[in-house]
N, C-alpha and C positions, 0 to 999 in steps of 0.2 A: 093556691093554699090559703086558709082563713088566716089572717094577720090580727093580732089583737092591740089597741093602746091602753097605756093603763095612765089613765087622767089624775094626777097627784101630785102635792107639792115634792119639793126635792129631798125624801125624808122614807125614813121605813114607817113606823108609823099603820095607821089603817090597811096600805097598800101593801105590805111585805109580805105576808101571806099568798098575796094573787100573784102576786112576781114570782112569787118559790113556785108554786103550782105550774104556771108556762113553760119556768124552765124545768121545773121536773117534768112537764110534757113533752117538751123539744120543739114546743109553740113556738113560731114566728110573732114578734110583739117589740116593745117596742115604750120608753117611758115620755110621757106629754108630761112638760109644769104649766104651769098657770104665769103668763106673762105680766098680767096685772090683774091679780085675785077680783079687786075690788070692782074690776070693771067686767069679768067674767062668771064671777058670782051669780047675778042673775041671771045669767044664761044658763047656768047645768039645771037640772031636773027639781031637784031642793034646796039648791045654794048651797051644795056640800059636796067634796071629796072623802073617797073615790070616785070616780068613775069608770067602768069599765066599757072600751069602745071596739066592736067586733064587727072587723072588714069581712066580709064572705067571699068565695067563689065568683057567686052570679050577681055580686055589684053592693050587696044587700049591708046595710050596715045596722046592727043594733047597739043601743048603749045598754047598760044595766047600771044599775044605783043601788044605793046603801051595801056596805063592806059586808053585812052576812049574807046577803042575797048574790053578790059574786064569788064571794068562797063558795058558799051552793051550786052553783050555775059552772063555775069549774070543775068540782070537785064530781060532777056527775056529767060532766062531757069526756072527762081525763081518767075517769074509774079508780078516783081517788075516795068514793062515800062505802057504805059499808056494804057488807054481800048480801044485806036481808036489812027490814025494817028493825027490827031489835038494835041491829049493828049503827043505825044509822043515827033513830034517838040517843045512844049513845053518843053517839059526836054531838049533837044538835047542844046534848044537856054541857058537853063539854067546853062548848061556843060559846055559849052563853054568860056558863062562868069568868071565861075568857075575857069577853067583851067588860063585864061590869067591873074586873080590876083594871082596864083598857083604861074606860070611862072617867075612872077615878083621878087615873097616873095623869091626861092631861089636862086634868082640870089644874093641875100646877103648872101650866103654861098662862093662865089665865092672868091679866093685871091687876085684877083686886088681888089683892093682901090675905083677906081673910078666907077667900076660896081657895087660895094657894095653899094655904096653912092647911085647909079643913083638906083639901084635896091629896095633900101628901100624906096627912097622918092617915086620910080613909085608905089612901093605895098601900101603904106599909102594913096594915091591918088586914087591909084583906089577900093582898099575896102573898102575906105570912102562912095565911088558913087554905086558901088555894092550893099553896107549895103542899100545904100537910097532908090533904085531901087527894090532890093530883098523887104525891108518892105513894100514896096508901093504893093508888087505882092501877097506876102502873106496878108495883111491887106483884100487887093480887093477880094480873095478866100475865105476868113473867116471858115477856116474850121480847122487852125493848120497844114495844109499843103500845100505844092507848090502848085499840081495837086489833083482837086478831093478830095475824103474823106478817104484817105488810105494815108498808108506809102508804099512810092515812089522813084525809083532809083533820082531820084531829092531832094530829103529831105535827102538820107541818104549820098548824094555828101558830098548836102549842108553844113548837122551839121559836118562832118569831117572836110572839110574846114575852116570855119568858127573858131572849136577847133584851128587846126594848126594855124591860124591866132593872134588868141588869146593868143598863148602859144609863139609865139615868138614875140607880142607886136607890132604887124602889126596893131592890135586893139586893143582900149583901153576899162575899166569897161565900159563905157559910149558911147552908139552908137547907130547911129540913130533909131527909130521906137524900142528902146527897150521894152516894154511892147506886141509887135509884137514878135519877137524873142523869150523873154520868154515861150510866148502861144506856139510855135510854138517846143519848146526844151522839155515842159510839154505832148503837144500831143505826140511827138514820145516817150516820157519814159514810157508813159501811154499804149502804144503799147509791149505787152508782149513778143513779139521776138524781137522787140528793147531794150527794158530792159533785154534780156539775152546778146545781142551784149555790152551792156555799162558795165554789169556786169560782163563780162570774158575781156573784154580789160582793165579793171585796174590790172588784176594782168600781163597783158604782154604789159604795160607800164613802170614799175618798171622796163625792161630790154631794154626799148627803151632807142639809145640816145637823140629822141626828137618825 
């Protein structure tokens, strides 16, 4: 059976999405940290986490790089992308979004001061607009998810994001189209391989820094 590592510091972060996906697969995988970032660094592909590391069958092992290129690369091993190309830009455009209020949120990990500043005010600003946009998307789909009537590499971006957002107060209890979100958080728990993903990520939370 193909074994997957997911190469990441101790954190949800970039990699929670790929973790949701395995376990909503019922993948064999499996979490690598970085024992000494600074010395390992230059060894991964860009000097960046993720990485995603794929044991095969016949011995064969591939990595993959950069975090939207392994959502992809899952999401279309696991028949988690859409049923047709239309379906599928749609997630792509929805990724995307995703990422650049991502981009913003950790740039307030950074030690300057002043990018910290710029970086919180940019993430609060734009997952204000995100939130408005995404309710308005879901609301219009009425079905509890992004795309169509299944759970979707789009939905399962989305709820990680959204957590991490949440958890470092990028967003507050109170945000827009909530009664949208709600439906939307109920349909994927109601989802029984999503509810195995939310039920094995609380006990390796307790070992996340965040």
């Amino acid at each position: 059976m193909t074994r997957y590592e997911v190469y990441y510091f101790p954190s949800t972060g970039l990699a929670e999405a790929a973790r949701a996906m395995l376990e909503y697969a019922g993948a064999e995988w499996s979490d690598k940290h970085p024992k000494s970032w600074e010395t390992e660094k230059p060894l991964t592909p860009y000097g960046k986490l993720p990485v995603l590391i794929e044991h095969g069958d016949d011995g064969k092992v591939v990595e993959i790089f950069e975090s939207g290129a392994i959502y992809r690369y899952l999401a279309r091993k696991f028949g988690l992308y859409g049923q047709d190309i239309h379906e599928d830009v749609q997630q792509d455009t929805i990724l995307s979004q995703l990422k650049e209020v991502q981009t913003s949120t950790f740039m307030t990990f950074q030690d300057d001061e002043y990018i910290k500043k710029y970086g919180a005010e940019k993430a609060k600003e734009a997952s204000q607009h995100l939130l408005e946009k995404h309710g308005e998307l879901l609301k219009k789909n009425g079905t509890g998810h992004y795309v169509g009537n299944r759970t979707t590499l789009a939905d399962i971006c989305a709820y990680t994001c959204f957590k991490l957002l949440k958890k470092f107060g990028v967003v507050g209890e109170s945000i827009p189209h909530q009664e949208v979100f709600d439906h939307f958080e109920a349909t994927l728990a109601s989802d029984s391989k999503f509810k195995r993903y939310l039920d094995r990520a609380e006990a390796r939370f307790a070992n996340y820094k965040f």
